[in-house]
N, CA, C, O and CB atoms as a CASP TS submission, in Angstrom:
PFRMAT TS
TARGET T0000
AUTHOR 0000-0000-0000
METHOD Language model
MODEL 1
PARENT N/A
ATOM      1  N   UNK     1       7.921 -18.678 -29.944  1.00  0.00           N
ATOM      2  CA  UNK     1       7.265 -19.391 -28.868  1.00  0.00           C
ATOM      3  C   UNK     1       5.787 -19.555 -29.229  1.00  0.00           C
ATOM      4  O   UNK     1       5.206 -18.548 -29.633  1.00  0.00           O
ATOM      5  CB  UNK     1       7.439 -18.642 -27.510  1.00  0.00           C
ATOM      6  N   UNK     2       5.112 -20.700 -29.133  1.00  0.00           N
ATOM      7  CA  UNK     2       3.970 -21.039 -29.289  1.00  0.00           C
ATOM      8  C   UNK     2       3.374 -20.493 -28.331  1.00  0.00           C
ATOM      9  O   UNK     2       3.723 -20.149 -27.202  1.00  0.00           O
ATOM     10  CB  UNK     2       3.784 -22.218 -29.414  1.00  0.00           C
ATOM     11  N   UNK     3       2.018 -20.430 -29.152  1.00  0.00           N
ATOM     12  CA  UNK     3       0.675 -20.054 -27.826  1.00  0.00           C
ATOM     13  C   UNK     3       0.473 -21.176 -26.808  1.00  0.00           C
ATOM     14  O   UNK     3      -0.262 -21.017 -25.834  1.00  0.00           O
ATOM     15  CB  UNK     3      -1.068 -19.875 -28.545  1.00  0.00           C
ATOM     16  N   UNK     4       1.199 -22.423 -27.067  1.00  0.00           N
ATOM     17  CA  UNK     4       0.412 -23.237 -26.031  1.00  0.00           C
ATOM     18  C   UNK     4       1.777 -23.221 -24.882  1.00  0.00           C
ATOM     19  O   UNK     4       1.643 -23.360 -23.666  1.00  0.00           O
ATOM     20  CB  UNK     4      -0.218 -25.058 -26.703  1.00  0.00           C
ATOM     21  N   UNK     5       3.261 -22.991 -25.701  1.00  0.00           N
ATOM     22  CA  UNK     5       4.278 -23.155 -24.315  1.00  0.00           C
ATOM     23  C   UNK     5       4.154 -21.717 -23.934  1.00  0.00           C
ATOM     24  O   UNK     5       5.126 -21.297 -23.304  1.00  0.00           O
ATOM     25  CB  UNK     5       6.121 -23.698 -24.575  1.00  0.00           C
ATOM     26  N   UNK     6       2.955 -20.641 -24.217  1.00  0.00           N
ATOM     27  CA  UNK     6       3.091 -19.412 -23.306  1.00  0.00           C
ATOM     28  C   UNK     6       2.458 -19.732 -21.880  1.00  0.00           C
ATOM     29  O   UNK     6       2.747 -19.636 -20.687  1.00  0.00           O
ATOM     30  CB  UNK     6       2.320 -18.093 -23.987  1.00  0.00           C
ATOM     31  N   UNK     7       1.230 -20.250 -22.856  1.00  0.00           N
ATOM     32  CA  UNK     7       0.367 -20.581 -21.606  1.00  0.00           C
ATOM     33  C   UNK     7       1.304 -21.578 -20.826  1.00  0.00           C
ATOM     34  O   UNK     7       1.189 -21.246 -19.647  1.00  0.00           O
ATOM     35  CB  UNK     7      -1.206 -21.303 -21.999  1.00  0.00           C
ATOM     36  N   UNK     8       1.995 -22.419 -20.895  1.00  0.00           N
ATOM     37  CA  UNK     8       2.276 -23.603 -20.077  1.00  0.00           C
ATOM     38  C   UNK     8       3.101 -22.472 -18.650  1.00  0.00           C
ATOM     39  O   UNK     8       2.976 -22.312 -17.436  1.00  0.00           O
ATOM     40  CB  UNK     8       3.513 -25.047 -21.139  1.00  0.00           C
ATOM     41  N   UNK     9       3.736 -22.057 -19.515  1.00  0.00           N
ATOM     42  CA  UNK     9       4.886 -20.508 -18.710  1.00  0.00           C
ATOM     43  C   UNK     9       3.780 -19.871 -18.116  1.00  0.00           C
ATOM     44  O   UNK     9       3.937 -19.436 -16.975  1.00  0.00           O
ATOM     45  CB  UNK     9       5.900 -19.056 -19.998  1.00  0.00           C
ATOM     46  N   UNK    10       2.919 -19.762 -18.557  1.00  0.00           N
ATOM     47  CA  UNK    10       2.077 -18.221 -17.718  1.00  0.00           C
ATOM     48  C   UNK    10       1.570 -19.575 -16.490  1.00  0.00           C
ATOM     49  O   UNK    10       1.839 -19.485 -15.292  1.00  0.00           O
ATOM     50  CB  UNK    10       0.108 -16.968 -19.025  1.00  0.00           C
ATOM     51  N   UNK    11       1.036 -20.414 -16.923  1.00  0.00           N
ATOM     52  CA  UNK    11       0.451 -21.446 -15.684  1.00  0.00           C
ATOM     53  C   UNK    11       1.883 -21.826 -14.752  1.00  0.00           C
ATOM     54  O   UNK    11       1.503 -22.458 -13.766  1.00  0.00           O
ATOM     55  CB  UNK    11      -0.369 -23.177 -16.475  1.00  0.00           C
ATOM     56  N   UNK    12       2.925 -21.707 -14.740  1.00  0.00           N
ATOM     57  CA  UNK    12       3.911 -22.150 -13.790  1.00  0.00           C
ATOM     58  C   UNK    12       3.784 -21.194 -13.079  1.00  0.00           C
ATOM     59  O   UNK    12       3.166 -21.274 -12.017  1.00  0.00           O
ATOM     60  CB  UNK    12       5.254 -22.440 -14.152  1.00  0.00           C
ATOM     61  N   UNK    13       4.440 -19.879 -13.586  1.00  0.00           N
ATOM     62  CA  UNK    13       4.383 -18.522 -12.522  1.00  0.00           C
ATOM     63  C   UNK    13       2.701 -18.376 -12.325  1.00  0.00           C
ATOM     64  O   UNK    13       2.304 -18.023 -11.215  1.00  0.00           O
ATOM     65  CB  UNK    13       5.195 -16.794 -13.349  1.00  0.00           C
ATOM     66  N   UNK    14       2.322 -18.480 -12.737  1.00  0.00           N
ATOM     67  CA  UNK    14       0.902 -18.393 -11.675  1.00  0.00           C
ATOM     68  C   UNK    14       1.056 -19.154 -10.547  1.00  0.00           C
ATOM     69  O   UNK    14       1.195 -18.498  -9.515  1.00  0.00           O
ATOM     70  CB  UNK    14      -0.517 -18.962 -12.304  1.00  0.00           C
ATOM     71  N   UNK    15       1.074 -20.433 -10.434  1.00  0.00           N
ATOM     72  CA  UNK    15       1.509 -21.524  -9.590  1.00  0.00           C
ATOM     73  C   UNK    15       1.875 -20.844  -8.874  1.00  0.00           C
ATOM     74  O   UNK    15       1.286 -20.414  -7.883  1.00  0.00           O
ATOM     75  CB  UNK    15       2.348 -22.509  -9.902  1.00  0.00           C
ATOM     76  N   UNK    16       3.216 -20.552  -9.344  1.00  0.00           N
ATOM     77  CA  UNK    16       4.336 -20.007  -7.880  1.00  0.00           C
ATOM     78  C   UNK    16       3.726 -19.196  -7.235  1.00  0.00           C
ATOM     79  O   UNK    16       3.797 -19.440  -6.030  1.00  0.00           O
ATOM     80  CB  UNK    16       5.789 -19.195  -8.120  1.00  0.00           C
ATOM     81  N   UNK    17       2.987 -18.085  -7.551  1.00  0.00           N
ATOM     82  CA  UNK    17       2.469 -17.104  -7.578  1.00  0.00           C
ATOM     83  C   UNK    17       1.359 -17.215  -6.243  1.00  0.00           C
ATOM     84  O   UNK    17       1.013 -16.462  -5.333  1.00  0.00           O
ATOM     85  CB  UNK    17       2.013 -16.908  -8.984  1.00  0.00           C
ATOM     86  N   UNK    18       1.022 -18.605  -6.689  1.00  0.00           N
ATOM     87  CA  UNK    18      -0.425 -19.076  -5.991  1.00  0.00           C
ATOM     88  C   UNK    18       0.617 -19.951  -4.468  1.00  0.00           C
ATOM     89  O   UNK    18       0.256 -20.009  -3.292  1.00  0.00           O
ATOM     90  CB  UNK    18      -1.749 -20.579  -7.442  1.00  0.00           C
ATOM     91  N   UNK    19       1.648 -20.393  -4.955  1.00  0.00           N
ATOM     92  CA  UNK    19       2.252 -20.983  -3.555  1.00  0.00           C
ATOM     93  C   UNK    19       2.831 -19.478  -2.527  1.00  0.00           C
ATOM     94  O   UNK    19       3.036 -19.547  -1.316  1.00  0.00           O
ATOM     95  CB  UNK    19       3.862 -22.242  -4.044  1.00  0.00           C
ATOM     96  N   UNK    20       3.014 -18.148  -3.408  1.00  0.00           N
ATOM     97  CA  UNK    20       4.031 -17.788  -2.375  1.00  0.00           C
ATOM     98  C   UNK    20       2.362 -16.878  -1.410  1.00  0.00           C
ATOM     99  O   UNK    20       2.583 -16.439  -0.282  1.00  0.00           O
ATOM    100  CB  UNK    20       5.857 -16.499  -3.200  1.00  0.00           C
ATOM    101  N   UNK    21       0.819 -16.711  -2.031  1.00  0.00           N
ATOM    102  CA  UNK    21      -0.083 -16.110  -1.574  1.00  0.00           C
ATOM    103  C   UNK    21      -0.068 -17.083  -0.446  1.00  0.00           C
ATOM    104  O   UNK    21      -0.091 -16.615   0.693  1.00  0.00           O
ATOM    105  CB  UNK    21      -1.257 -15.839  -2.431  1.00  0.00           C
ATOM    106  N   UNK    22      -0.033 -18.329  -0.603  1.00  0.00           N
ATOM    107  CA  UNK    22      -0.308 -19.365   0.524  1.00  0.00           C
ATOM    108  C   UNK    22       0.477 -19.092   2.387  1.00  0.00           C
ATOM    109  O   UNK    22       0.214 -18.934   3.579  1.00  0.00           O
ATOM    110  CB  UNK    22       0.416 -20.914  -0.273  1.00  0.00           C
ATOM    111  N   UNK    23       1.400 -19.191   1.508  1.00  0.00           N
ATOM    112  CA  UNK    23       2.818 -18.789   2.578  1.00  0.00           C
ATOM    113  C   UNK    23       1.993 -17.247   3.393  1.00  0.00           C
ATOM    114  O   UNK    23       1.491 -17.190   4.515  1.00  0.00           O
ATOM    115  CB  UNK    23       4.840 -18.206   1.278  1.00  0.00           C
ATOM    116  N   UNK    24       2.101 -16.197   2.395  1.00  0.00           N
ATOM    117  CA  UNK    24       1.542 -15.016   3.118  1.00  0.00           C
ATOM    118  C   UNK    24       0.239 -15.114   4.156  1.00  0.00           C
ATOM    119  O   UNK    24       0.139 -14.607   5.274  1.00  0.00           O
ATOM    120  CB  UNK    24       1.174 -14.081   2.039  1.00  0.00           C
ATOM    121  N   UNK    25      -0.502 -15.740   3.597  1.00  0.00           N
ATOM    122  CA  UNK    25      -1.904 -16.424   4.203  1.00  0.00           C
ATOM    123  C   UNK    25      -1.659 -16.520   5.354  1.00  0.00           C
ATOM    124  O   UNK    25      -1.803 -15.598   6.157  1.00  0.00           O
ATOM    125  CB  UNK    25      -2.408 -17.788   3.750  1.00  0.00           C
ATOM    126  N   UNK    26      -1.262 -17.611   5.617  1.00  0.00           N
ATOM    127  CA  UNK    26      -0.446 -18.523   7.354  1.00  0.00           C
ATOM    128  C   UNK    26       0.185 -17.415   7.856  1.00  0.00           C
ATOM    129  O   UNK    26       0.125 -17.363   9.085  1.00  0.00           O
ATOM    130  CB  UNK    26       1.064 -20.038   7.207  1.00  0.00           C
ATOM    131  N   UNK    27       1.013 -16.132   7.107  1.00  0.00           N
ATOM    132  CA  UNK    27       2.062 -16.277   7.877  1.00  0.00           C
ATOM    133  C   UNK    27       1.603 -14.784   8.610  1.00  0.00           C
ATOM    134  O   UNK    27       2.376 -14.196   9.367  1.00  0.00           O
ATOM    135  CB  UNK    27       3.639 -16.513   7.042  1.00  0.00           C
ATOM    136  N   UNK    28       0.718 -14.444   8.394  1.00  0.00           N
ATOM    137  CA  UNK    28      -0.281 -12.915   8.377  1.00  0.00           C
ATOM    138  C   UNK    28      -0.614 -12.988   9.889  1.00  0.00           C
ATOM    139  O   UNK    28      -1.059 -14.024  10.384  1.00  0.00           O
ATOM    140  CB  UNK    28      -2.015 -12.891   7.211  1.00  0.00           C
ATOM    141  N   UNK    29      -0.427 -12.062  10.483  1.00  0.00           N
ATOM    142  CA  UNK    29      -0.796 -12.185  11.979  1.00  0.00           C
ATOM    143  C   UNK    29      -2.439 -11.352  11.928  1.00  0.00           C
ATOM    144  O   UNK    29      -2.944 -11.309  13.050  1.00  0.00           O
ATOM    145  CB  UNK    29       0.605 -11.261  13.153  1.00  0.00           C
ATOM    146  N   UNK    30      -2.998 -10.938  11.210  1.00  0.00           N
ATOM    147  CA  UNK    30      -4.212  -9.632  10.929  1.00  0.00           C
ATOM    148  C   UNK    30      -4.780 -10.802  10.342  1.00  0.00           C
ATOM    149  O   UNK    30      -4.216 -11.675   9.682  1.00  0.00           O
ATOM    150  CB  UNK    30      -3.956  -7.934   9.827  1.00  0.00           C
ATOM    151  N   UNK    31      -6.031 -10.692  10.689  1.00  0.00           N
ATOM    152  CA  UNK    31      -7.249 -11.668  10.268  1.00  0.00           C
ATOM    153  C   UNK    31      -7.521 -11.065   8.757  1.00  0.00           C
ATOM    154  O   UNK    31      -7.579 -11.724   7.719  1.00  0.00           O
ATOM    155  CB  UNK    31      -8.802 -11.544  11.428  1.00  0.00           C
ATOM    156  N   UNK    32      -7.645  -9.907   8.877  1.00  0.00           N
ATOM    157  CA  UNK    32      -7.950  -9.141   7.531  1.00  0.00           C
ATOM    158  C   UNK    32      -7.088  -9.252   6.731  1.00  0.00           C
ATOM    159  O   UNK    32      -7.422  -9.618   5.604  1.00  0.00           O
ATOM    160  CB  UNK    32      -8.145  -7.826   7.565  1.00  0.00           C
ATOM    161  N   UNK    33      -5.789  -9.003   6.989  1.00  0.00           N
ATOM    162  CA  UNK    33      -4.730  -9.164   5.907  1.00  0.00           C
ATOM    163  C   UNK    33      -4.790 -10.712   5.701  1.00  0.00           C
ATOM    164  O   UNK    33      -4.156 -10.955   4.675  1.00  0.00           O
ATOM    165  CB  UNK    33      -3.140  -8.584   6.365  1.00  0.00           C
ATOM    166  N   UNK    34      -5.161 -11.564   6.108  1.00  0.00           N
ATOM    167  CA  UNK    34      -4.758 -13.295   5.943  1.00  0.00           C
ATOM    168  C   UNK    34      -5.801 -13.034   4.875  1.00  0.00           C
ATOM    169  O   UNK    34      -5.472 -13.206   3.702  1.00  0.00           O
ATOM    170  CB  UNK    34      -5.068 -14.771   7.416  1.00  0.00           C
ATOM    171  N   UNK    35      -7.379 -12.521   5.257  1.00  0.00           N
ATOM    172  CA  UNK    35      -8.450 -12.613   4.487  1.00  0.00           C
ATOM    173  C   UNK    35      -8.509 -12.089   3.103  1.00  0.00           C
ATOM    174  O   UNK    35      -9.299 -12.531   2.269  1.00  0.00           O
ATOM    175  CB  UNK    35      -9.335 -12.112   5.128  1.00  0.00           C
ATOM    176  N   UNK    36      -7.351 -10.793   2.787  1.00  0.00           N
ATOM    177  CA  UNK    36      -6.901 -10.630   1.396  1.00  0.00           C
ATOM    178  C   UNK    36      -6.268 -11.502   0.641  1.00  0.00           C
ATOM    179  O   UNK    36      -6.494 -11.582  -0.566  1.00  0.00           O
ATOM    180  CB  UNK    36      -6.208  -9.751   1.303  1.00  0.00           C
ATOM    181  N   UNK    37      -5.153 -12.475   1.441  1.00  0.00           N
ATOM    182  CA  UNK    37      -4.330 -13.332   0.535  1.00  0.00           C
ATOM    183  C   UNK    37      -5.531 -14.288   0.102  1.00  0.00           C
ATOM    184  O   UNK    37      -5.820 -14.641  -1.041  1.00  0.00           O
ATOM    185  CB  UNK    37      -2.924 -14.142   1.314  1.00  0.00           C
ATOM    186  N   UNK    38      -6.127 -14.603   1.243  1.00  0.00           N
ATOM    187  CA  UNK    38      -6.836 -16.035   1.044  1.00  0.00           C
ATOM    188  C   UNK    38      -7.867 -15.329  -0.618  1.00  0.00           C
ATOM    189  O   UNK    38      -7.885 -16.100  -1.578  1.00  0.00           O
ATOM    190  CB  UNK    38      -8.149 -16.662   2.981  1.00  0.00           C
ATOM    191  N   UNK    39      -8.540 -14.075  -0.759  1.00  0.00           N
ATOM    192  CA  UNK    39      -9.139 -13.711  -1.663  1.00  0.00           C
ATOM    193  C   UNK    39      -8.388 -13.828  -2.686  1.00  0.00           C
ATOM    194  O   UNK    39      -8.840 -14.664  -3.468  1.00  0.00           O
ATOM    195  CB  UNK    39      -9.606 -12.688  -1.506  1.00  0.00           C
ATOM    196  N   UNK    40      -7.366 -13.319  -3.044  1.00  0.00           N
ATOM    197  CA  UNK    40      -6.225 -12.720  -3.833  1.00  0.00           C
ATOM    198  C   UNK    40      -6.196 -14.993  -4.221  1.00  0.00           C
ATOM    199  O   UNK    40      -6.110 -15.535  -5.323  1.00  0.00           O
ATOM    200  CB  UNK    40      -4.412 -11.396  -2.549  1.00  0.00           C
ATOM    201  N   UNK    41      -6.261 -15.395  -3.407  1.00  0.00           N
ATOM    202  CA  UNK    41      -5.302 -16.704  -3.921  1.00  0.00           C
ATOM    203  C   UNK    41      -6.657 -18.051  -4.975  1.00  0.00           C
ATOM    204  O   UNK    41      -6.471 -19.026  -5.704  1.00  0.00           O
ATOM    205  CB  UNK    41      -4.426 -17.713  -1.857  1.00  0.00           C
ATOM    206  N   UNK    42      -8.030 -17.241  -4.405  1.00  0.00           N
ATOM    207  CA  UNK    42      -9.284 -18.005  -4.944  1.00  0.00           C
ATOM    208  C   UNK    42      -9.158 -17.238  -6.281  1.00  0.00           C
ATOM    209  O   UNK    42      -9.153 -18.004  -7.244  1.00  0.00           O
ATOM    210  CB  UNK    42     -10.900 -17.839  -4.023  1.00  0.00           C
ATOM    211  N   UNK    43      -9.049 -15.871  -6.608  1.00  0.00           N
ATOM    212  CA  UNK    43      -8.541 -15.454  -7.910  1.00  0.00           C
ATOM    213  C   UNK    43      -8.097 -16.312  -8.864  1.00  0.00           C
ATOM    214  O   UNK    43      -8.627 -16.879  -9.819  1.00  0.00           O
ATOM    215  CB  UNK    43      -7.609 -14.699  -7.772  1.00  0.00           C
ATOM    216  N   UNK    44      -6.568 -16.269  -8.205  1.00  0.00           N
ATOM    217  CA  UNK    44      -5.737 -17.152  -8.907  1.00  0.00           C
ATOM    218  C   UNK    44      -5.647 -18.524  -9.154  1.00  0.00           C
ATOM    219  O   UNK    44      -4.710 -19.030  -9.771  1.00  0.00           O
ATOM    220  CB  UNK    44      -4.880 -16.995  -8.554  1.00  0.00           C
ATOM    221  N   UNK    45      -6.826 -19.290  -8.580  1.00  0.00           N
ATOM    222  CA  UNK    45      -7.110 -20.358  -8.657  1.00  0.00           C
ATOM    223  C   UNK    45      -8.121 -20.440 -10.070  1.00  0.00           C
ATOM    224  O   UNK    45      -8.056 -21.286 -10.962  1.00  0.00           O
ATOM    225  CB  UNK    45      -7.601 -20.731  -7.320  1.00  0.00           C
ATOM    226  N   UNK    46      -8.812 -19.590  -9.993  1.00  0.00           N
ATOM    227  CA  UNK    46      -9.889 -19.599 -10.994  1.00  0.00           C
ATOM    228  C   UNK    46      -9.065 -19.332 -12.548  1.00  0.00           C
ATOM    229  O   UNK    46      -9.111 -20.084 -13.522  1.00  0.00           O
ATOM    230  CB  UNK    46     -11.109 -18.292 -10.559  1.00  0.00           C
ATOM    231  N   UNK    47      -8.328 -18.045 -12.430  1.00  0.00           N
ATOM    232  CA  UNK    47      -7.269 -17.771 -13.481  1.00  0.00           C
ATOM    233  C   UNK    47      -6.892 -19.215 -13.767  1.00  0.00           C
ATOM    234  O   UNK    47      -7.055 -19.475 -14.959  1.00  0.00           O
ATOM    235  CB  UNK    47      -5.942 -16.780 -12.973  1.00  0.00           C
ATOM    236  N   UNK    48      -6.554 -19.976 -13.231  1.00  0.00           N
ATOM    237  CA  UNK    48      -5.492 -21.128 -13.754  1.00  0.00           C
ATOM    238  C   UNK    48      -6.316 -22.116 -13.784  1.00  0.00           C
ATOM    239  O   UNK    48      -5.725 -23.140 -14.128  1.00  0.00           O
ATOM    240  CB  UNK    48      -4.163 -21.518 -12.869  1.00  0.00           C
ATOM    241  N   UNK    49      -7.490 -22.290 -13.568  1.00  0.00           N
ATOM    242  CA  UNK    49      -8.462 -23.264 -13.820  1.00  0.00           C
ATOM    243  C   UNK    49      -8.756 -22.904 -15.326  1.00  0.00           C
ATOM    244  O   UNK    49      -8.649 -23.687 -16.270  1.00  0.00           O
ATOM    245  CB  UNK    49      -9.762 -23.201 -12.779  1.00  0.00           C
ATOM    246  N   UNK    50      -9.194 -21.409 -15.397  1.00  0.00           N
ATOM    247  CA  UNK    50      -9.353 -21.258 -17.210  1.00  0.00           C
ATOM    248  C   UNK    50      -8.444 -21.526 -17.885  1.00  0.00           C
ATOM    249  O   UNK    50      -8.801 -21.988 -18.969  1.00  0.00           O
ATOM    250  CB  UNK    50      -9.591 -20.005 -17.820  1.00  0.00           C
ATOM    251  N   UNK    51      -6.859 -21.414 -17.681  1.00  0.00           N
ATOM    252  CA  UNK    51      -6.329 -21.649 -18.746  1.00  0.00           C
ATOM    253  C   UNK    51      -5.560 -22.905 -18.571  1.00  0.00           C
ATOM    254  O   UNK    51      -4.541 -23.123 -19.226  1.00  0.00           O
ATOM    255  CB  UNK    51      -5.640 -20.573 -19.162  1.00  0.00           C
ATOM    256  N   UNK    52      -5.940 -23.564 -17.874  1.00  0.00           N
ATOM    257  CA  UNK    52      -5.768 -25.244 -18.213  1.00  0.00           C
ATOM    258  C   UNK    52      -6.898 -25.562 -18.814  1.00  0.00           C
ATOM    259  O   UNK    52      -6.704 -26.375 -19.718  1.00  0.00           O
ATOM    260  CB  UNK    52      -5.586 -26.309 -16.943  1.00  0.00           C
ATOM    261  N   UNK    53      -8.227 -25.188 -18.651  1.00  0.00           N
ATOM    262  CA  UNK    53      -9.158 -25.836 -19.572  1.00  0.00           C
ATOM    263  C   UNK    53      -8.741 -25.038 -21.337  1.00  0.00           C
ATOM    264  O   UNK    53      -9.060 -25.512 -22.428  1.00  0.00           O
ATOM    265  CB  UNK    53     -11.007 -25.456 -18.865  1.00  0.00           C
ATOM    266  N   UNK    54      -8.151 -24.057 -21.139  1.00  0.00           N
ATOM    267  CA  UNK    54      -7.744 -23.358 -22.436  1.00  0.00           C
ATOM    268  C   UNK    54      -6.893 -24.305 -22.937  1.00  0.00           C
ATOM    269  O   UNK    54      -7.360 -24.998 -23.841  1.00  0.00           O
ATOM    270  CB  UNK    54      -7.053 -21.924 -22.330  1.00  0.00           C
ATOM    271  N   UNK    55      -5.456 -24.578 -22.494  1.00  0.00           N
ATOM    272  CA  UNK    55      -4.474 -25.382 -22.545  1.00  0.00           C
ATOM    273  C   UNK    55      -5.260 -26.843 -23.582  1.00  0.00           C
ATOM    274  O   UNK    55      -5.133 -27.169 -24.762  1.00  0.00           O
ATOM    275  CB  UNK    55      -3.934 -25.664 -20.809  1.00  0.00           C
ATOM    276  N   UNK    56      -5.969 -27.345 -22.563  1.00  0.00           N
ATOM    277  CA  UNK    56      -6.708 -28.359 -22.993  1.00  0.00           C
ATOM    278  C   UNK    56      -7.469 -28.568 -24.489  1.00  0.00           C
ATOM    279  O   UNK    56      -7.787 -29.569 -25.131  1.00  0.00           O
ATOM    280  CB  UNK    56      -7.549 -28.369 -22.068  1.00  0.00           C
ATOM    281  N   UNK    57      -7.604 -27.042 -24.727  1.00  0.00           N
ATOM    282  CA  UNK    57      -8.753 -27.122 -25.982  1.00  0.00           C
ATOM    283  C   UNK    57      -7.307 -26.703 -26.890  1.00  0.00           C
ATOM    284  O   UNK    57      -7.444 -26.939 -28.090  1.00  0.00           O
ATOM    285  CB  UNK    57     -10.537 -25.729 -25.991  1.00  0.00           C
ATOM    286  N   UNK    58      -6.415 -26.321 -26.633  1.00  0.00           N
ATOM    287  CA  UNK    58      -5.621 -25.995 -27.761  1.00  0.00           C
ATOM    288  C   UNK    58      -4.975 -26.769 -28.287  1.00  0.00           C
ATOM    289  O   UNK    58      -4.633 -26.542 -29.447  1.00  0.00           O
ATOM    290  CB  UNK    58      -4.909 -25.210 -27.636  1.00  0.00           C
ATOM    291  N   UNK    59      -4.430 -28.377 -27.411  1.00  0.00           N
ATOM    292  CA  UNK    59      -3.794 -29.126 -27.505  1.00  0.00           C
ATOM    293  C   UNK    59      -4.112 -30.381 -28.451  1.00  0.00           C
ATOM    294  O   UNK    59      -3.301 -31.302 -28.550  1.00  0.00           O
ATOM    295  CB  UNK    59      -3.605 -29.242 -26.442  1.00  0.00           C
TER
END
């Protein structure tokens, strides 16, 4: 497996990853607990912002 279809794999399950924080977000009745996913999900936004610009330079 290439380095670039790892990354493509590591960026899907991130994705998912980043849809199922979403779901938790909304579905959180605790202001505080919503306020972890919502943290937890700007993370993972940033994670997958680097490695699409990674993606990008490898390609």
């Amino acid at each position: 497996m290439t380095v670039g279809s790892q990354l493509k794999q590591t960026l899907a399950c991130l994705k998912g990853v980043q849809g199922t924080l979403r779901v938790y977000s909304t579905q959180s009745r605790e202001e505080e607990v919503g306020n972890v996913f919502n943290e937890a999900l700007g993370t993972t936004s940033e994670v997958i912002s680097d490695l699409e610009n990674r993606l990008k330079k490898i390609e």
